[in-house]
C-alpha positions in Angstrom: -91.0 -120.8 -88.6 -88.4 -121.7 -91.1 -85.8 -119.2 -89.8 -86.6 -121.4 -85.8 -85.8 -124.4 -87.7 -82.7 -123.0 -89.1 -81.7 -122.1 -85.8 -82.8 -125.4 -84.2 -80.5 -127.3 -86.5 -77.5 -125.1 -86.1 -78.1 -125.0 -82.8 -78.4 -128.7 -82.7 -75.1 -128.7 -84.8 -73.2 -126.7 -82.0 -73.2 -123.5 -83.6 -72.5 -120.8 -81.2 -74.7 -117.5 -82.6 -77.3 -120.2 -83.2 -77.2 -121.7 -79.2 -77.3 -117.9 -78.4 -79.8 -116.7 -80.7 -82.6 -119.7 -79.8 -81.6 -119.3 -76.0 -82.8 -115.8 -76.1 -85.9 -116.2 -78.1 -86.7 -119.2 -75.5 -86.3 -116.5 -72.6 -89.0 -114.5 -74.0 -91.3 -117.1 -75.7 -90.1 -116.9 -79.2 -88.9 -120.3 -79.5 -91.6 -122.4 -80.2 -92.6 -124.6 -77.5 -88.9 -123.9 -76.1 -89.4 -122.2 -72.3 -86.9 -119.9 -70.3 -84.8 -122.8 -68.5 -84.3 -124.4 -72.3 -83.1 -120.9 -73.2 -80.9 -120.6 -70.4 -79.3 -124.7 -70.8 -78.8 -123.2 -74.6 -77.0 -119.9 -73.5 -74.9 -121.7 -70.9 -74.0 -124.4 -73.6 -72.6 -121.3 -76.0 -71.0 -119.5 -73.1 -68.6 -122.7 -72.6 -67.9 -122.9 -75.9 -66.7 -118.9 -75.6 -69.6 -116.6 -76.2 -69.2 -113.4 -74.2 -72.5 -112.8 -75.3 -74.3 -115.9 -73.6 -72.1 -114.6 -70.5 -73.8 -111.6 -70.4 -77.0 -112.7 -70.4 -76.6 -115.5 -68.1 -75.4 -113.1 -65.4 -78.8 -111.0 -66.0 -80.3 -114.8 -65.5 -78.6 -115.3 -62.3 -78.9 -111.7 -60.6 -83.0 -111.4 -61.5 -83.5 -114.3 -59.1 -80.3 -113.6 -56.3 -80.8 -114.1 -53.0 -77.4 -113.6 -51.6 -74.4 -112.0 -51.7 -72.8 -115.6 -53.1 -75.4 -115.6 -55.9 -74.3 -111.8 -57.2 -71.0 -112.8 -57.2 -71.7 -115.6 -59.2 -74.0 -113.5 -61.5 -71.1 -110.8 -61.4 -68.1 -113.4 -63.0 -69.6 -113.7 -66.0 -70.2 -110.4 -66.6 -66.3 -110.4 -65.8 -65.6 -113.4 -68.2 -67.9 -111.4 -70.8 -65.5 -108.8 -70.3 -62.3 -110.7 -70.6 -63.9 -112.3 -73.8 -64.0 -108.6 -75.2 -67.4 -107.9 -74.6 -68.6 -103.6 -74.4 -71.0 -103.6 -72.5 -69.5 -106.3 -69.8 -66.4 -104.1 -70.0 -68.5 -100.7 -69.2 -70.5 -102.0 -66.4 -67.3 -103.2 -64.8 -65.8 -99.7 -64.7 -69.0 -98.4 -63.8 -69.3 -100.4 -60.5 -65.5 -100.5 -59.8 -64.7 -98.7 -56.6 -61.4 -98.2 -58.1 -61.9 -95.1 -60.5 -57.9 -94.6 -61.4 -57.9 -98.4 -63.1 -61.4 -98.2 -64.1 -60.3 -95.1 -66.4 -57.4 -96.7 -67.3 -59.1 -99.8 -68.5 -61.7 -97.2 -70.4 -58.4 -96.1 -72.1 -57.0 -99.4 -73.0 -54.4 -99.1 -70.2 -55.0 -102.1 -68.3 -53.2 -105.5 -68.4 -55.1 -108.8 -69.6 -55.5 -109.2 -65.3 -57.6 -105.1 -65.2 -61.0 -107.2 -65.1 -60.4 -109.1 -62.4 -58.9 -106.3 -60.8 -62.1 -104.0 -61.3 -64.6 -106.9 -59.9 -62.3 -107.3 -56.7 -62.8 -103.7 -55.8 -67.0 -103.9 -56.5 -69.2 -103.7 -53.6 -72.2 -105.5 -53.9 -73.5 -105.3 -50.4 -73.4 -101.2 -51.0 -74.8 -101.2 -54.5 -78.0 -103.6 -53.2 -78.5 -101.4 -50.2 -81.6 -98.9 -50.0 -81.1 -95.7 -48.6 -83.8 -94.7 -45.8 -87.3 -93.7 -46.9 -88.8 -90.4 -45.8 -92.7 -90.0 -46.1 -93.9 -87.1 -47.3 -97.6 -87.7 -47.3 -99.3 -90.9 -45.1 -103.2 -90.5 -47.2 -102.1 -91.3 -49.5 -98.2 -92.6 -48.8 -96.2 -91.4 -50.5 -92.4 -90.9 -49.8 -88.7 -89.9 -51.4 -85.8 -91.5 -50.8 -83.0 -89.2 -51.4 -79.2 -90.7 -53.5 -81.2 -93.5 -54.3 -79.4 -94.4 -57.6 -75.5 -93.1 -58.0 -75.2 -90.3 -60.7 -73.1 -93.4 -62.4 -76.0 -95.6 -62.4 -78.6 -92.8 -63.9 -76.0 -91.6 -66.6 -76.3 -95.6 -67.8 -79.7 -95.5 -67.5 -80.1 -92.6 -69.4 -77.4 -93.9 -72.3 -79.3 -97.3 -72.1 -82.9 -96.0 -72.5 -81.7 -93.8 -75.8 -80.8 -96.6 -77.7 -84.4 -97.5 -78.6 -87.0 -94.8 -77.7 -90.7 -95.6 -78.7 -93.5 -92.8 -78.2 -95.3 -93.7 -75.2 -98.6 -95.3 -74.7 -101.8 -95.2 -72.5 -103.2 -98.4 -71.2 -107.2 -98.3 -72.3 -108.8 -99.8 -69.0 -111.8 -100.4 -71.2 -110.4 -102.7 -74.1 -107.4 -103.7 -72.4 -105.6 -102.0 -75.5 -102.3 -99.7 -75.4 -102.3 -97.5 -77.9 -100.3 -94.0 -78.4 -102.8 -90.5 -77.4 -102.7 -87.2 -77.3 -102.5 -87.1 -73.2 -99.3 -88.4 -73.6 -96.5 -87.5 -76.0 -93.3 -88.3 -74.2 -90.9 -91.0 -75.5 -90.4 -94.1 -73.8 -88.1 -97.5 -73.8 -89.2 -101.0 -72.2 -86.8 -103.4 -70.8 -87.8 -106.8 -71.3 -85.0 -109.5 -69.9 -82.9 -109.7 -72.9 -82.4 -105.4 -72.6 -82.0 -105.6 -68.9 -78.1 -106.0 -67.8 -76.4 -106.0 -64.5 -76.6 -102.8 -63.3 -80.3 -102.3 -63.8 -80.8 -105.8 -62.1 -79.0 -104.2 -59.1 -81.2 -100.9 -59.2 -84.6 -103.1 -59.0 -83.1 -105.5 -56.1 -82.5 -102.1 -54.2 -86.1 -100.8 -55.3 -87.4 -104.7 -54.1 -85.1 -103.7 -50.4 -86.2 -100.2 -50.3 -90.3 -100.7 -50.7 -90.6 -103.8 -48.7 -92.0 -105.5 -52.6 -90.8 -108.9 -54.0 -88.9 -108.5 -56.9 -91.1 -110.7 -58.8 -93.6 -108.2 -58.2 -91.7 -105.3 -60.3 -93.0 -105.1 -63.8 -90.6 -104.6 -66.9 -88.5 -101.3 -66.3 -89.2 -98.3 -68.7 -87.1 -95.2 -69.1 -89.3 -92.3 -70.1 -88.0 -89.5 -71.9 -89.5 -85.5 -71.6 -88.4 -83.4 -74.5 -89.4 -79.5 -74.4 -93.5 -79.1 -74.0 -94.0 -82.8 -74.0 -96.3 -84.1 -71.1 -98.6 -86.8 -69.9 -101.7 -85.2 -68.5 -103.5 -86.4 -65.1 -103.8 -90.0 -64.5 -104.3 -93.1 -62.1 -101.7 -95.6 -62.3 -103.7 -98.5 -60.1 -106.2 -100.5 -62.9 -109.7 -99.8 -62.0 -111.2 -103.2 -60.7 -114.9 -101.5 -62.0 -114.2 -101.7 -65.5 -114.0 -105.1 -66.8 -110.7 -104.6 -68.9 -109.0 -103.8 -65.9 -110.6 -106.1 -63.5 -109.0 -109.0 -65.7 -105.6 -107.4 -65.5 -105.7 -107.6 -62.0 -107.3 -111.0 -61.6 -104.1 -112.4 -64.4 -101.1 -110.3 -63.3 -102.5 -108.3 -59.9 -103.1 -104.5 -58.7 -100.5 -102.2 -60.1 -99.6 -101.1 -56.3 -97.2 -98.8 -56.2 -95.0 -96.9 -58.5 -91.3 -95.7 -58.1 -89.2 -93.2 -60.0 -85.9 -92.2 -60.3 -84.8 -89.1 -61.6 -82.2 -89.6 -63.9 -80.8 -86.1 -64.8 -80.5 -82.3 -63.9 -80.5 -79.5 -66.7 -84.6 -79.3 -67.0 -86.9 -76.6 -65.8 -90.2 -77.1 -64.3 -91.2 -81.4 -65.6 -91.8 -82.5 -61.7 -94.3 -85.3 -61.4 -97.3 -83.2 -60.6 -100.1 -84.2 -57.9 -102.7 -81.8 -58.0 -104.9 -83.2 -55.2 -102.2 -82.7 -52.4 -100.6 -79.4 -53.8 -97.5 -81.3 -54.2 -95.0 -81.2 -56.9 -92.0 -83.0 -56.9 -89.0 -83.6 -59.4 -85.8 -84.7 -57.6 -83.2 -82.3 -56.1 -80.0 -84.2 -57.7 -80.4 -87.3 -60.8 -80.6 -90.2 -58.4 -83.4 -88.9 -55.9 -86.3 -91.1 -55.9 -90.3 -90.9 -55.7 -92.5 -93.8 -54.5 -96.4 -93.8 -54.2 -98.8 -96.4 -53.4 -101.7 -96.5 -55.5 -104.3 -97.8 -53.3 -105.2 -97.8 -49.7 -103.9 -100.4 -47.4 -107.5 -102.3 -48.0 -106.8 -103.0 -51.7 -109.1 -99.9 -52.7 -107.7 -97.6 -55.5 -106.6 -94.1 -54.1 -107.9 -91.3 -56.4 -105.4 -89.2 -54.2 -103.0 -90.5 -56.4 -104.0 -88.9 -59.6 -100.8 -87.1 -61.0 -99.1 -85.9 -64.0 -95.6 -85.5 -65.6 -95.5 -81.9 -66.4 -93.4 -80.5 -69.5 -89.9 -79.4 -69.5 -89.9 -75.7 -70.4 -86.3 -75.9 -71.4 -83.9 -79.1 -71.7 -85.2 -82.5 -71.6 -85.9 -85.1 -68.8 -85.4 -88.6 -68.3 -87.1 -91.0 -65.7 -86.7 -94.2 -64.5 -90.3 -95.8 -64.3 -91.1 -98.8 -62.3 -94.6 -100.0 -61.6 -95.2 -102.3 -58.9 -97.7 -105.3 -58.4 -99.0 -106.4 -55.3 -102.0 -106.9 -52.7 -102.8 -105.4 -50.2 -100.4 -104.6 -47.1 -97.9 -105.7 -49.1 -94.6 -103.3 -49.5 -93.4 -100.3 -46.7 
């Protein structure tokens, strides 16, 4: 409590890491009785007085709720002004995206004039990046489909070098107590992305997912990147909350059903790992990092589908990494 009211006071004062630092902890209810749209008046406040910092999260802001193309170029100049303000992460994503790959390496290698950011964000197209290639069903009881260059091997290299900042061993939900906790089923690594982790590009990759299942975007949960070192595995499981078991029936009565789930696969250079689904005879793991799996967790009625059960098997050489996205929703909603 006393560190918020040092921070409320230099904050108050104009103090720029103090506007940033309480505008984040009000994004994700650490602010006291502070909410999100204090946080962001507090972020926007320290980007005008020069904070590439604020920038960069006030274009995460912007681009979670975009609904045009106007709205992700406004989301995508500050990640541009972040960059011009010196910013690393700003300045990556920008070469990332560019279309342009002979100034974005030159802007990697300190090449570029004070005009190379600009440059770069001319040559981005958004309408491509937020566009879902087609999805091919596999499997109709239950559904369950790939969708093939999903993610560019740019965007899943990021992924991969974001999610190993911070890796956590995973944990199972207990649909009994309501309690996550880590267990021997599972023993892979994994990282959460909660607003202040996400960035631009992963708010692009989960308004394609939103385009490509037919899902609001409000309706994806936090992204995690899961990570499979050699013999590490998470054994057969549901990912829908059983509505019989009072735990889960209160998760879905507060937040919803977890309806579907979509992965990415992130990276080649693995042997066996596919995501395992023993009650169709079906095994699948990607043919190139980018290729995607979606399945929906219950029937079109709402009723869990124990067809679904699956498991990620172990590497048996190399390591693999995942993008995880769960999925709420009711019934017929989504593909």
């Amino acid at each position: 409590m006393e560190d918020l009211q040092h921070l409320e006071s230099a904050a108050a004062a104009g103090h720029v890491p103090a506007l940033v630092a309480l505008g984040r902890k009000a994004l994700v209810g650490e602010a006291g009785g502070r909410n999100p749209v204090d946080g962001t008046r507090l972020l926007l406040a320290a980007a005008e007085k020069g904070s590439a910092e604020a920038d960069v999260t006030i274009s995460v802001i912007i681009a979670t709720d975009a609904r045009e193309l106007k709205d992700w170029s406004l989301a995508l100049g500050y990640v541009q002004r972040a960059a011009e303000r010196g910013d690393a992460l700003a300045r990556s994503q920008l070469c990332l995206l560019a279309r342009d790959r002979e100034l974005a390496q030159a802007a990697r290698e300190g090449r570029g004039d004070a005009g190379v950011w600009e440059r770069l964000r001319d040559t981005i197209d958004l309408a491509g990046r937020l566009a879902a290639p087609p999805v091919k069903f596999t499997s109709e009881a239950p559904r369950v489909a790939i969708i093939e260059g999903f993610a560019g091997a740019d965007e899943s290299a990021w992924m991969v070098e974001r999610g190993a900042t911070r890796m956590d061993r995973a944990g199972i939900y207990d649909q009994v107590t309501g309690v996550a906790h880590a267990d021997r089923s599972r023993t892979n690594s994994a990282m959460m992305f909660n607003i202040l982790d996400t960035d631009f590009v992963l708010a692009l990759l989960r308004a394609r997912i939103a385009a490509a299942t037919g899902f609001a975007r409000a309706s994806l949960e936090e992204t995690n990147i899961l990570h499979y070192a050699c013999g590490e595995t998470f054994t057969r499981h549901f990912d829908f909350y059983d509505p019989a078991l009072p735990a889960s029936a209160a998760e879905i009565a507060a937040k919803g059903q977890r309806a579907a789930t979509f992965l990415i696969y992130l990276n080649a250079g693995f042997e066996s790992a596919e995501t395992d689904f023993p009650l169709l005879g079906w095994r699948y793991k990607g043919a190139a990092p980018g290729d995607a799996l979606l399945f929906f967790n219950c029937e079109e009625n709402g009723k869990p589908d124990r067809l679904t059960m699956h498991a990620g098997l172990p590497p048996t050489s190399g390591e693999k990494w995942l993008f995880s996205q769960w999925i709420r929703g009711a019934p017929g909603h989504g593909l």
